[in-house]
N, C-alpha and C positions, 0 to 999 in steps of 0.2 A: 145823282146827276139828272138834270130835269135839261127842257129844249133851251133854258134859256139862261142854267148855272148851279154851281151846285146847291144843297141844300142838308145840311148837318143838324142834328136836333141833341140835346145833354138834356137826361131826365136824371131827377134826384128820387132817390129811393129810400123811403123811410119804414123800418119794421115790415117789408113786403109790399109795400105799397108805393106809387108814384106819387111823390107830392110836389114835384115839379118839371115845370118843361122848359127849355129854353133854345133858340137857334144859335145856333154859332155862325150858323153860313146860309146867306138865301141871295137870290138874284137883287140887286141894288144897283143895277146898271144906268138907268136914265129912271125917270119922275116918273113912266108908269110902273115900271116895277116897284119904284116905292112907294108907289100909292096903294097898289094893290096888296104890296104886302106887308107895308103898315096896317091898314087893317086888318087883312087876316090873319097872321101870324098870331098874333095876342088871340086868338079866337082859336084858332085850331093849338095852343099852350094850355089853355083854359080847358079845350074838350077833351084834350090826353088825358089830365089830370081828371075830369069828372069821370069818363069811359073806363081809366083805366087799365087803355090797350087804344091799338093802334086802329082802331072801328071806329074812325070820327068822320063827321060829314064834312061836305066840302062845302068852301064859303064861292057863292059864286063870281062868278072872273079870276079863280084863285085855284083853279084845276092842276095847273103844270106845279104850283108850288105845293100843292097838298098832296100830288103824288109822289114829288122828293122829301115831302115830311114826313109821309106815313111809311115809307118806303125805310126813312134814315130812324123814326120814332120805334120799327118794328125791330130794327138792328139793334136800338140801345135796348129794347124791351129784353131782346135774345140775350142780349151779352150780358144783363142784370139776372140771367134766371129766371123770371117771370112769368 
């Protein structure tokens, strides 16, 4: 849960490894939340998969959403054993 909605992340695990990310649920309330998190989103999907944990940087103007991403990415990490 972030200040402005929630935020759910599904990673796909391959032979011990992430090789996918994907949101189920981010803030989409009005045009700046989509703007901001059309861009980062695909960018913080992208750095899960390269990092391979939940140690990605933040895109900036995209603070409130990357702390319920990494926050929800570090949950699917946990609950995959990883």
């Amino acid at each position: 849960m972030t200040r402005f909605g929630n935020v759910q992340v599904q990673i796909t695990v391959e032979n011990g490894k992430i090789t996918g990310a994907d949101v189920l649920q981010v803030p989409w309330n009005d045009r700046h939340d989509q703007m901001i998190n059309s861009q980062a989103v695909p960018v913080y999907n992208q750095e899960a998969v390269d990092a391979q944990s939940a140690q990605i940087d933040v895109v900036s103007g995209a603070t409130y959403t990357w702390e319920g991403y990494t926050q929800s990415l570090q949950s699917a990490i946990d609950q995959a054993n990883l």
